[in-house]
C-alpha positions as CSV (number, residue, x, y, z in Angstrom):
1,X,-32.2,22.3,38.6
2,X,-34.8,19.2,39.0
3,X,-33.7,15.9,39.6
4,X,-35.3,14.8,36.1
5,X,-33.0,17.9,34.6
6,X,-29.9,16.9,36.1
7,X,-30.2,13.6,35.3
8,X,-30.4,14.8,31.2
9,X,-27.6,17.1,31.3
10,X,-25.9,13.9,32.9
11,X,-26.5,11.8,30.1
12,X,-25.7,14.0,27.2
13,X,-22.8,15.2,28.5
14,X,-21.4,11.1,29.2
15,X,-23.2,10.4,25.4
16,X,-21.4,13.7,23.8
17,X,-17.9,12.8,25.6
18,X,-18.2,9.1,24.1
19,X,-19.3,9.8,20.4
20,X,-16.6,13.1,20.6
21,X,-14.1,10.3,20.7
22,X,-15.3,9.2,17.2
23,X,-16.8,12.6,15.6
24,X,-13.9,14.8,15.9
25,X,-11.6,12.2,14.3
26,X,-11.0,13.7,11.1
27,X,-8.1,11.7,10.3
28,X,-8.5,7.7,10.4
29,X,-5.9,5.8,12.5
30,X,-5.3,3.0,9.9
31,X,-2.7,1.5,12.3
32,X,-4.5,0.4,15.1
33,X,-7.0,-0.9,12.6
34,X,-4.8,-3.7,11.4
35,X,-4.5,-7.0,12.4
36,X,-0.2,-7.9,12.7
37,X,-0.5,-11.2,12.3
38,X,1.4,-13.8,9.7
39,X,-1.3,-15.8,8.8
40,X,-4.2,-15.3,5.6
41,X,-7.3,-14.7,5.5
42,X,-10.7,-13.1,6.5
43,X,-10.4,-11.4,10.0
44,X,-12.5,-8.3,11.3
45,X,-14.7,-6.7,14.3
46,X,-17.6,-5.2,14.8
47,X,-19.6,-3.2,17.5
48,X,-22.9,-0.9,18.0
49,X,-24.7,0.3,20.5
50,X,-28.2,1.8,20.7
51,X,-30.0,3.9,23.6
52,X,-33.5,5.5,24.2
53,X,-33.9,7.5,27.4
54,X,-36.7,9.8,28.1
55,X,-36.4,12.4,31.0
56,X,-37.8,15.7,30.5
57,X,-36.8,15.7,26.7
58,X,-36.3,11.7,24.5
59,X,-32.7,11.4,23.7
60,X,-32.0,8.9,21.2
61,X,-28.3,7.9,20.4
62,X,-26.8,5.2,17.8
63,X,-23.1,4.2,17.3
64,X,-22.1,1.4,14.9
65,X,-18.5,0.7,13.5
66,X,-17.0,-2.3,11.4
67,X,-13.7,-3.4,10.4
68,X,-13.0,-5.9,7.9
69,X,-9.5,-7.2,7.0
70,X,-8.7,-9.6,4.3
71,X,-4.6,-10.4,3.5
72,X,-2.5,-12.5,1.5
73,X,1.1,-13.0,1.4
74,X,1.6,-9.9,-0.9
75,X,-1.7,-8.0,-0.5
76,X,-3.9,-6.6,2.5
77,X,-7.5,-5.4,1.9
78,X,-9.1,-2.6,4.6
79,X,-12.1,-1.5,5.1
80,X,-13.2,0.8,7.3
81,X,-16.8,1.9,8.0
82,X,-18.6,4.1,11.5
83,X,-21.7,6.2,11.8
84,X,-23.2,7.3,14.4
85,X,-25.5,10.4,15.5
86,X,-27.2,11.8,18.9
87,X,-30.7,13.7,18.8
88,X,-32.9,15.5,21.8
89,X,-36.1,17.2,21.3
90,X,-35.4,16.6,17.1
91,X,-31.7,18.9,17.7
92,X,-29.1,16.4,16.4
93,X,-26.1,17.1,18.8
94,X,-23.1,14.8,17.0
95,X,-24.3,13.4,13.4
96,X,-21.3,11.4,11.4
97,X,-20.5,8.8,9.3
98,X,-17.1,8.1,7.0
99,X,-16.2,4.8,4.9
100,X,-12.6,3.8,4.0
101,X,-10.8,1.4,2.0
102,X,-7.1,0.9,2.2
103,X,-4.6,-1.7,0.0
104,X,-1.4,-2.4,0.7
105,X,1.3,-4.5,-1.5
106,X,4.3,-5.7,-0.4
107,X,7.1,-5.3,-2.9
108,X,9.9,-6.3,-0.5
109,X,11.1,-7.2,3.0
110,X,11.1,-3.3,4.1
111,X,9.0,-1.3,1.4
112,X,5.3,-1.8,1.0
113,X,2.8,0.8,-1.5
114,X,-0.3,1.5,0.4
115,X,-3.7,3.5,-1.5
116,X,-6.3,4.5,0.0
117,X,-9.9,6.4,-0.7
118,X,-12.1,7.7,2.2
119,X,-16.2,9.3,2.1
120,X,-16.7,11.2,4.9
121,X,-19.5,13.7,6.6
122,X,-19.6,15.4,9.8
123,X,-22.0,17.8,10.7
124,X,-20.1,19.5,14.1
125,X,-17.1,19.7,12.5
126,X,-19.2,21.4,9.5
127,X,-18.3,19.0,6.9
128,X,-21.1,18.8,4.3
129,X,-18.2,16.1,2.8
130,X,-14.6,15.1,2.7
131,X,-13.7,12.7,-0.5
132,X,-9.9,11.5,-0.1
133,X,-7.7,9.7,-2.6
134,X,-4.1,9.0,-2.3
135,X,-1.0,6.5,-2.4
136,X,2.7,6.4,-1.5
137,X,5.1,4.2,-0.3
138,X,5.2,2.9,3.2
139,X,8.5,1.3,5.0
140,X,8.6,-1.5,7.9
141,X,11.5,-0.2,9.7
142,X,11.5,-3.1,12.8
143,X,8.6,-5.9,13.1
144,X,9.4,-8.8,15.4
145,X,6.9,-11.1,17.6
146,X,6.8,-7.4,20.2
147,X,7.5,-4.3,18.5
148,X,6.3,-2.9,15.6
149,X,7.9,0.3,13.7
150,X,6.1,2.2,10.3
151,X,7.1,5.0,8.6
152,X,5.2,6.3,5.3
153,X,4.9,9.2,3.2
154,X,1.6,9.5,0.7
155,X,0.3,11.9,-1.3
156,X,-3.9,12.8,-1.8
157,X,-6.3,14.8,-3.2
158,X,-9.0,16.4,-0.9
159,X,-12.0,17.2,-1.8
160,X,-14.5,19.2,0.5
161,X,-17.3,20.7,1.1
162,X,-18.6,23.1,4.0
163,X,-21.7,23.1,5.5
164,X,-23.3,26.7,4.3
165,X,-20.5,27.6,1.8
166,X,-21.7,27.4,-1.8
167,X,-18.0,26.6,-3.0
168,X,-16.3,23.1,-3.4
169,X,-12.5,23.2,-2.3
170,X,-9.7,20.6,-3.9
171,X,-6.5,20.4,-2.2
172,X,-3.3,18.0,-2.9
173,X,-1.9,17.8,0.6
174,X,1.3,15.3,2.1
175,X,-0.2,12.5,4.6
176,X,2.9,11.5,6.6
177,X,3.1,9.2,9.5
178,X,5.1,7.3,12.1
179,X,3.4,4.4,14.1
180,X,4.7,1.9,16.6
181,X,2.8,-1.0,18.0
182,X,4.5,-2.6,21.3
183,X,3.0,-6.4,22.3
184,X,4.4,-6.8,25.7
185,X,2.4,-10.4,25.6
186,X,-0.6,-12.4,24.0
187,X,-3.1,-10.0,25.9
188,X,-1.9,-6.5,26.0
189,X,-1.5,-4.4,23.1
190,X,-0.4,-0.4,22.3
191,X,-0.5,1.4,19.0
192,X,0.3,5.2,18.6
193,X,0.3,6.6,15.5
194,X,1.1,10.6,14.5
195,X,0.2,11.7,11.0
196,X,0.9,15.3,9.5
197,X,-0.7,16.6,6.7
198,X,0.1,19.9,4.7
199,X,-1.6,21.3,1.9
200,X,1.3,21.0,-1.1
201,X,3.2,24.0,-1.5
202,X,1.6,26.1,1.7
203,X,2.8,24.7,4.7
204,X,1.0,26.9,6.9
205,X,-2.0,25.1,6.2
206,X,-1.7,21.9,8.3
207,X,-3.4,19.3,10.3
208,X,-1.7,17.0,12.8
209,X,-3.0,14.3,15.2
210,X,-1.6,11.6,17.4
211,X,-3.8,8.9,17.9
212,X,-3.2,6.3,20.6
213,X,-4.8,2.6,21.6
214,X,-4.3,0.7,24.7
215,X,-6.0,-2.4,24.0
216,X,-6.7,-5.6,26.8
217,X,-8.1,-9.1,25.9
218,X,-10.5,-10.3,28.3
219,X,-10.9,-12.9,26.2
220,X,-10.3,-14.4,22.5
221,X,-12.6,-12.6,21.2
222,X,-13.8,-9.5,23.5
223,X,-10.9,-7.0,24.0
224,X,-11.1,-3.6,26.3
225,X,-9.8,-0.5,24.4
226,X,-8.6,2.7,26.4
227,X,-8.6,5.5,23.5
228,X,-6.5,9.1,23.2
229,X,-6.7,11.6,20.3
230,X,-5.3,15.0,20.2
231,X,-5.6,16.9,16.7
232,X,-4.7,20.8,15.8
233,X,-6.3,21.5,12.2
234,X,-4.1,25.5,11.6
235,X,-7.0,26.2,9.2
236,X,-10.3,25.0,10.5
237,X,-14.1,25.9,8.9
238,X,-15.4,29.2,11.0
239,X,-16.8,28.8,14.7
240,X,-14.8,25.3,14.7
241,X,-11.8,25.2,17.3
242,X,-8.3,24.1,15.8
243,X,-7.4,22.5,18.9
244,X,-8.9,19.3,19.9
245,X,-8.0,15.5,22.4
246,X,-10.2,13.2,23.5
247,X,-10.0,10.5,26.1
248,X,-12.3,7.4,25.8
249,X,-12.7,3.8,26.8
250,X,-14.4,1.2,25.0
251,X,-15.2,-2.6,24.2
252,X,-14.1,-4.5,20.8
253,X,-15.8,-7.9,19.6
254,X,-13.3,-9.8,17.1
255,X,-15.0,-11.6,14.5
C-alpha cells in the first residue's frame, strides 16, 4: 500500500470513527442536552466542522449541530438539530440528519410532563425516515447544587420508513429512562442517561442505549466533551448489526 493510500484509509477511518459517534445514535440523549441551571432565559451551543482532503480519491466531510434552550419558571423549550455526511469518489460513507423539539412543564416540586416530536434520516442505519411523537410524565427524584437524579416514563408513536422497503411501519412503543448528572465543581460535569424502549404489547421488540458525557470547561464558554454510547436495537433493518458503542471526544462552544 502507497504512502498516498495509507494516508486515505487513515483519514476515513479517524472521519468514520468521529461521525459513528453521531450517526448510529438512534435515540437522542435529551439529558446531557439541558442546561440545569435556576435562572431564565435564552441559552444554547453550537458547533461545525468542515474538511476537504484530496489524496488519491477527494474526501469531503461536514458535521454541524445546534442546541437551543429557552426556560421559564414553569416551562423549558428544546431544540435539537445535527447533520452531517462523508463522501469519497461521489460514495457517501455516513449521511444523517435528525431535528427535535422537547417541552417540559413543571406541575410541582417532583413531577414535570415532558412532549416531544423528532424528524430523523439515516442512510447506514437504513432509515429512509423515523417521525416520533410522544409525552408522559417525568419525576425529579434528587436535584441539589451537585447531583442530579430523573426518572420518566413516556409513551410515542413511531413512524418509519426503510430504505428499499415499499411499506411504512407505525409502532406505539414505551420510552423509559433514568439519568443522573454529578457536578463535582464549577468546571467538571457527567451525565449518563439509559433509555429503554419496547414496542407496546411485544416486548421482544426492544431497543436500549446508555449514553454517557464527561464534559470539561476550559473556559466560560468553550468546554471539552469525552462521549460513550452503547445501543442493542433486538429487531434491527436487514444487514444492520443490533449491537452497537462508540467512544468519541469532542469540543462544545456555549452561546
Amino acid at each position: 500500500m502507497t504512502g498516498a493510500k495509507k494516508l486515505t484509509v487513515c483519514f476515513l477511518f479517524a472521519a468514520i470513527c468521529y461521525f459513528s459517534n453521531r450517526s448510529f445514535a438512534q435515540i437522542v440523549n435529551m439529558e446531557s442536552q439541558r442546561y440545569h441551571k435556576d435562572t431564565t432565559g435564552w441559552s444554547g451551543s453550537v458547533s461545525a466542522s468542515l474538511s476537504f482532503n484530496k489524496y488519491e480519491q477527494q474526501v469531503f466531510a461536514v458535521n454541524a449541530d445546534t442546541h437551543v434552550q429557552y426556560q421559564t419558571k414553569k416551562s423549558l423549550y428544546l431544540l435539537l438539530g445535527s447533520y452531517g455526511f462523508l463522501k469519497g469518489n461521489d460514495q457517501a460513507f455516513i449521511d444523517y440528519g435528525f431535528l427535535h423539539f422537547r417541552y417540559n412543564y413543571k406541575i410541582g416540586p417532583v413531577l414535570r410532563w415532558e412532549a416531544f416530536t423528532q424528524l430523523q434520516e439515516n442512510a447506514i442505519t437504513k432509515i429512509q425516515s423515523r417521525f416520533l411523537i410522544g409525552t408522559g410524565p417525568r419525576f425529579k427524584i434528587i436535584s441539589n447544587k451537585k447531583f442530579h437524579l430523573y426518572a420518566a416514563s413516556l409513551v410515542m408513536l413511531e413512524t418509519e420508513k426503510e430504505t428499499g422497503v415499499p411499506q411504512q411501519v407505525n409502532d406505539w412503543r414505551s420510552s423509559s429512562y433514568i439519568s443522573f448528572t454529578f457536578l463535582p465543581n464549577n468546571r467538571t460535569e457527567f451525565t449518563s442517561t439509559t433509555y429503554y424502549q419496547p414496542v407496546l404489547f411485544d416486548v421482544a421488540d426492544y431497543r436500549l442505549l446508555n449514553q454517557s458525557v464527561f464534559k470539561i470547561k476550559a473556559s466560560n464558554k468553550i468546554s471539552v466533551n469525552i462521549n460513550w454510547s452503547y445501543q442493542f436495537d433486538s429487531s434491527p433493518p436487514p444487514d444492520v448489526i443490533n449491537e452497537t458503542y462508540n467512544f468519541s471526544t469532542g469540543v462544545e462552544l456555549d452561546l
